[in-house]
C-alpha positions in Angstrom: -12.3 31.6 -15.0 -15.2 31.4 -12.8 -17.5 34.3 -12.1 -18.1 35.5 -8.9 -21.7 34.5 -8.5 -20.9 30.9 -9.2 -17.7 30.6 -6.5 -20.3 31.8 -4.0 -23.1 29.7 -4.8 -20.7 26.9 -5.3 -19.5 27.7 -1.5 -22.6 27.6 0.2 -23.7 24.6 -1.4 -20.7 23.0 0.2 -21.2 24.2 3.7 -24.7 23.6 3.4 -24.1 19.7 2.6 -20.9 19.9 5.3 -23.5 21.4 7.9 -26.4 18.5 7.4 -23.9 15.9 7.8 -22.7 17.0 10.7 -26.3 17.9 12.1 -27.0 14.1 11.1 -24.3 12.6 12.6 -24.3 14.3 16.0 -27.3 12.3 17.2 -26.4 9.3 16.9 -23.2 10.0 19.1 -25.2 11.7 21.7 -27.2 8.7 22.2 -24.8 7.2 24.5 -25.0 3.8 23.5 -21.2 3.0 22.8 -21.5 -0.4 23.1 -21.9 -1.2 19.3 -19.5 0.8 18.0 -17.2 -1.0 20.7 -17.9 -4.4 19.4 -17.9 -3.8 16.0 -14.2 -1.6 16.0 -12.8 -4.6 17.8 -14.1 -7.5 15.4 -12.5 -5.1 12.3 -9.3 -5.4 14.4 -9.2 -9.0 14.9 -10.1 -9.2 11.0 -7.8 -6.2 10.0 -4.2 -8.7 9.3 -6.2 -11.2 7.5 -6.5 -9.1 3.8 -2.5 -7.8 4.6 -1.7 -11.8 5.1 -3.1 -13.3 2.5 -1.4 -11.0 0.6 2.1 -11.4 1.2 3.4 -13.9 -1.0 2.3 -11.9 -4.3 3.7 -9.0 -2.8 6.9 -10.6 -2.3 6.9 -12.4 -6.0 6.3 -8.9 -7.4 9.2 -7.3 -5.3 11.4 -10.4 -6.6 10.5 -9.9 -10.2 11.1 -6.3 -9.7 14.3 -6.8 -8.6 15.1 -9.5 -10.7 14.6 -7.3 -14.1 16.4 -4.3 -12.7 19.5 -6.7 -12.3 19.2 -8.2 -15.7 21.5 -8.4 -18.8 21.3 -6.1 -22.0 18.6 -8.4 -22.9 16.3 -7.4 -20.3 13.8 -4.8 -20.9 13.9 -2.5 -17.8 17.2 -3.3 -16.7 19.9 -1.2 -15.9 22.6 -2.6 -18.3 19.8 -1.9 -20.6 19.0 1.7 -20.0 23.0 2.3 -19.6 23.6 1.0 -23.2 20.6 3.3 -25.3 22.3 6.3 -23.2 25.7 5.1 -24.4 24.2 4.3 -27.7 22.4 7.9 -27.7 25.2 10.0 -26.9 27.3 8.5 -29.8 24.8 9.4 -32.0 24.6 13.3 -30.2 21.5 12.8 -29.5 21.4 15.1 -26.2 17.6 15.4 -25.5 17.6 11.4 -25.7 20.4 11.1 -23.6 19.7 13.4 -21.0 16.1 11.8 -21.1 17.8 8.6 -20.3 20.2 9.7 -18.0 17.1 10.4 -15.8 15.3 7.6 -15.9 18.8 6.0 -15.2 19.2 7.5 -12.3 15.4 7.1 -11.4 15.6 3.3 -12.3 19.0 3.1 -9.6 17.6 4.9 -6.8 14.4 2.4 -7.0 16.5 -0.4 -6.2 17.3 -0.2 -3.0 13.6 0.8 -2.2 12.3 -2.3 -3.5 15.2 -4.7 -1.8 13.6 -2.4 1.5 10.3 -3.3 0.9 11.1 -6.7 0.3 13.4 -6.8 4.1 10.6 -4.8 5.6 7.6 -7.4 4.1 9.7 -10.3 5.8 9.3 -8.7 9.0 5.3 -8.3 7.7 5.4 -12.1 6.9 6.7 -12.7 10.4 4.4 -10.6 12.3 1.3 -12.5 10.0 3.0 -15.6 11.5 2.5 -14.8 14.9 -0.9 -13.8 14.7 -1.9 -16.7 12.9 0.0 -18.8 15.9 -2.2 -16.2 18.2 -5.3 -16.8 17.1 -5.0 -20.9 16.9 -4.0 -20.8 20.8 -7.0 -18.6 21.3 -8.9 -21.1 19.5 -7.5 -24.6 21.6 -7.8 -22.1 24.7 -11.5 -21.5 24.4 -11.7 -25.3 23.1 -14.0 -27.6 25.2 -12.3 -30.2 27.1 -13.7 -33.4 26.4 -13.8 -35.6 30.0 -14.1 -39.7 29.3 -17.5 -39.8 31.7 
């Protein structure tokens, strides 16, 4: 438990630090000069998809993996034939903390499932999107192309 002395100088430390960041950032908004902060929000939006894009197909192997072991045999560790047969195997043996242990991480286990087949519908729709802007930005690009006259 802290003492009393310590809380407090602990508090105004923090306000002091919160207050001279404030006092330091408050000038350079009332400069007026938006201009910068304009260009450089809007190149971090035309850069924003390419991280998320480039990332889609390990996203989607994982999900598929995921999937894939949940819906294995007996064989497969962290599937749910797997996880149904050491409960079965636990309560036959009476051993009730094991089995109620595994009971829950059953039920865990099924619920996650359906959340990862989600994911994976909902990363299709992130794949197609990723599509289109990649289209996008290639029409931009023959748009703004110089046309080359025979002269």
């Amino acid at each position: 438990m802290q003492r009393p002395k310590a809380t407090l100088t602990g508090a105004l430390a923090g306000l002091a630090l919160a207050g001279s960041l404030l006092t330091t950032a408050a000038p350079a908004n009332a400069a007026g000069n938006d201009a910068p902060a304009a260009s450089s929000s809007s190149s971090a939006d035309r850069n924003h998809h390419g991280g998320l894009c480039s990332r889609v197909s390990k996203v989607d192997q994982r999900l598929a993996r995921a999937i894939k072991r949940i819906d294995g045999d007996e064989q497969t560790r962290g599937s749910l034939a797997r996880l149904e047969k050491r409960l079965k195997n636990a309560r036959a043996k009476k051993h009730d903390e094991i089995a109620t242990f595994l009971q829950d991480r059953l039920a865990t286990r099924k619920a996650r499932r359906p959340a990862l087949v989600r994911q994976r519908a909902e990363l299709k729709d992130v794949a197609a999107w990723c599509t289109k802007q990649k289209d996008h930005g290639q029409e931009k690009k023959q748009d703004n192309a110089p046309e080359n006259s025979g002269s």
